[in-house]
N, C-alpha and C positions, 0 to 999 in steps of 0.2 A: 612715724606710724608704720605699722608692720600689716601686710593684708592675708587674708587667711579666705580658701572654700571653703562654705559652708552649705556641705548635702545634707537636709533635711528630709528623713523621709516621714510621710504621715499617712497612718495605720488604723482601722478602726478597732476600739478595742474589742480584747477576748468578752464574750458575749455578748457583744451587737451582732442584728442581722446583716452578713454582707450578700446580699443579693448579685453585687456582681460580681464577687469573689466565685460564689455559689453557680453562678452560669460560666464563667471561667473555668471552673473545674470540672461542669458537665461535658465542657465542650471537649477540654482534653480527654477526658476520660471514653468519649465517641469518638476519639481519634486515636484511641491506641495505648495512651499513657496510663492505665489502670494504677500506676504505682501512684499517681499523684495524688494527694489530699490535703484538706487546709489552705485551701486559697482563700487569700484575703486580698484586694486589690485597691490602692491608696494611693497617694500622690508623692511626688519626688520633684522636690525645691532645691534649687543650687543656687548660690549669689557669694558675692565676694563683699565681705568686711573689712574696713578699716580697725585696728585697735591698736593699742599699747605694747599689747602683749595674748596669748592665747587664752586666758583666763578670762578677760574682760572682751575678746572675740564672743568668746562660750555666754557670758552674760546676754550679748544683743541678742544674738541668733535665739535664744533662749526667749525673750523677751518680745522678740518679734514672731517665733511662733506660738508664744501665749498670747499674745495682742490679739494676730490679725489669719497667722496660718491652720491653726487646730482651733478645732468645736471641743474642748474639755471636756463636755458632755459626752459624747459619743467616740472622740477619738485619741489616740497619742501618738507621741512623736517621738525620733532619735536623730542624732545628728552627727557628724563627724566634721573635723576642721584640719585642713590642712594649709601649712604658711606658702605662701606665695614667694617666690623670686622677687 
């Protein structure tokens, strides 16, 4: 078996309200950062998979954040895998 990270990041979708996206950007934005817009503020998942191979990595990480890590109602997710030593 071959082990792989896997960064999940989980993002509310384009048009839900993100209220803390929304205070996050007022904040920067009294601090100076005028150029900033479009905050959205989500969560960031890391864990290390066992698999076969990268493909079937892709399958769990997938499967576990349709199960147990995203509300599909309101939010989505991406991922990225990298093999481990």
């Amino acid at each position: 078996m071959k082990r792989f990270r896997a960064d999940v990041t989980v993002l509310p979708k384009d048009g839900v309200l993100d209220t803390q996206g929304k205070a996050v950007e007022r904040t920067l934005r009294s601090h100076g950062y005028e150029a900033v817009s479009g905050v959205r503020v989500g969560r960031f998942v890391r864990f290390v998979v066992e698999a076969p191979d990268e493909s079937s990595a892709g399958e769990i990480v997938r499967a576990a954040a349709d199960d147990l890590l995203v509300n599909d109602l309101i939010e989505s997710c991406t991922f990225t895998l990298e093999q481990l030593p």
